[in-house]
C-alpha positions in Angstrom: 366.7 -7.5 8.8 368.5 -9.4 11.7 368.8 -12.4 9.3 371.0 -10.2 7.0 373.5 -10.0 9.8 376.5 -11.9 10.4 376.8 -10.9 13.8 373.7 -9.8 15.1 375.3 -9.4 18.8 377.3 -6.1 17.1 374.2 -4.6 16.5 372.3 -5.9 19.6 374.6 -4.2 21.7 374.8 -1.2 19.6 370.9 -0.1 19.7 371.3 -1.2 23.2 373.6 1.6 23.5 372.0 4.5 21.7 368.6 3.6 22.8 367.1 6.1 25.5 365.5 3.9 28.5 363.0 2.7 28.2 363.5 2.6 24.3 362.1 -0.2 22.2 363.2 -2.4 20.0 361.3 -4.0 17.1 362.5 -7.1 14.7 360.7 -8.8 12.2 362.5 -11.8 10.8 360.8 -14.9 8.4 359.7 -18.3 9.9 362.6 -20.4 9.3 360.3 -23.4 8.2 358.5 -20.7 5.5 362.4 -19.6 4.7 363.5 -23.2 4.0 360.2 -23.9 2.0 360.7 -21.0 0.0 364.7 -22.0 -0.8 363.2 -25.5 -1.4 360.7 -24.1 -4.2 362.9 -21.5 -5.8 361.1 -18.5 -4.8 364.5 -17.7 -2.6 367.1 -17.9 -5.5 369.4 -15.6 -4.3 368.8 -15.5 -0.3 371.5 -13.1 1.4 370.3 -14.8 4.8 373.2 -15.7 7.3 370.1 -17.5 9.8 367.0 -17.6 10.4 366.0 -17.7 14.3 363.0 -18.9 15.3 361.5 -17.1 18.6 363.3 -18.9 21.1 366.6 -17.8 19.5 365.2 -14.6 18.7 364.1 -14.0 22.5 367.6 -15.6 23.8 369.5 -13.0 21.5 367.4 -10.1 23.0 367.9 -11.3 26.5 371.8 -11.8 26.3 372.1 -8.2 24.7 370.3 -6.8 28.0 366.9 -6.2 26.2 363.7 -6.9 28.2 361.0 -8.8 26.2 357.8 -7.2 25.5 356.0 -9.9 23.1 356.8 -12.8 21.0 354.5 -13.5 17.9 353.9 -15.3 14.5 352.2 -13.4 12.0 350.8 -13.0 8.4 349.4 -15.9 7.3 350.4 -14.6 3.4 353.7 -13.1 2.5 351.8 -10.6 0.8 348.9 -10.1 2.8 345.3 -10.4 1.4 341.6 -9.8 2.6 340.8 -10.3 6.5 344.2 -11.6 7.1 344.1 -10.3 10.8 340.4 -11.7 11.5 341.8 -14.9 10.1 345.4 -14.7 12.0 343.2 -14.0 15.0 341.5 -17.2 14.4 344.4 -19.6 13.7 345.8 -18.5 16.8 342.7 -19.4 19.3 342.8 -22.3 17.5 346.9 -23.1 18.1 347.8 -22.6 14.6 350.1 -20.1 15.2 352.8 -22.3 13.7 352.0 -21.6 10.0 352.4 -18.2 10.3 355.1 -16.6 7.5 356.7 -14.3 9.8 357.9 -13.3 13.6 358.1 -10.4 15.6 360.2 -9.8 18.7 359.6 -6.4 21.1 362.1 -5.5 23.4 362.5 -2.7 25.9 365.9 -1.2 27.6 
């Protein structure tokens, strides 16, 4: 939900806050090329999205609101999932097609 914010620092620094330590954080955002080809098609006719980060924004954001970075990843392959989409996410990434993944996650720990 981070690309529904309009300052995602306020909120950053907010769970930073409440979190116990040692407390995790977990974001999910889309793939900003996926976002922009889904804009492009018209499947995104009425996006409420302020940005989209990819995971080197993503990671910066964490790391100037104090947050510690677990893991970086693409996933999901589908936007709606299907049969043996792990097996086959598994796969892409061996093979360095991690890129064409529809989604990213971000852990971070206080």
């Amino acid at each position: 939900m981070i690309e529904h914010l309009k300052n995602p620092e306020i909120f950053l620094k907010e769970t930073y806050r409440i979190l116990k330590e040692g407390g995790i954080i977990i974001i999910t955002t889309p793939n900003p090329f996926f976002e922009r080809l889904g804009t492009l098609v018209g499947h995104l006719k009425d996006d409420t999205h302020f940005k989209t980060y990819n995971l080197k924004e993503l990671k910066k954001l964490l790391v100037d609101n104090q947050f510690k970075v677990l893991k970086l990843k693409r996933f999901m392959i589908s936007p709606v999932g299907m049969p043996f989409e792990i097996p086959i996410e598994n796969f892409l990434n061996k093979i360095g097609l991690h890129w064409i993944m529809c989604n990213q996650l971000i852990v971070g720990r206080k």
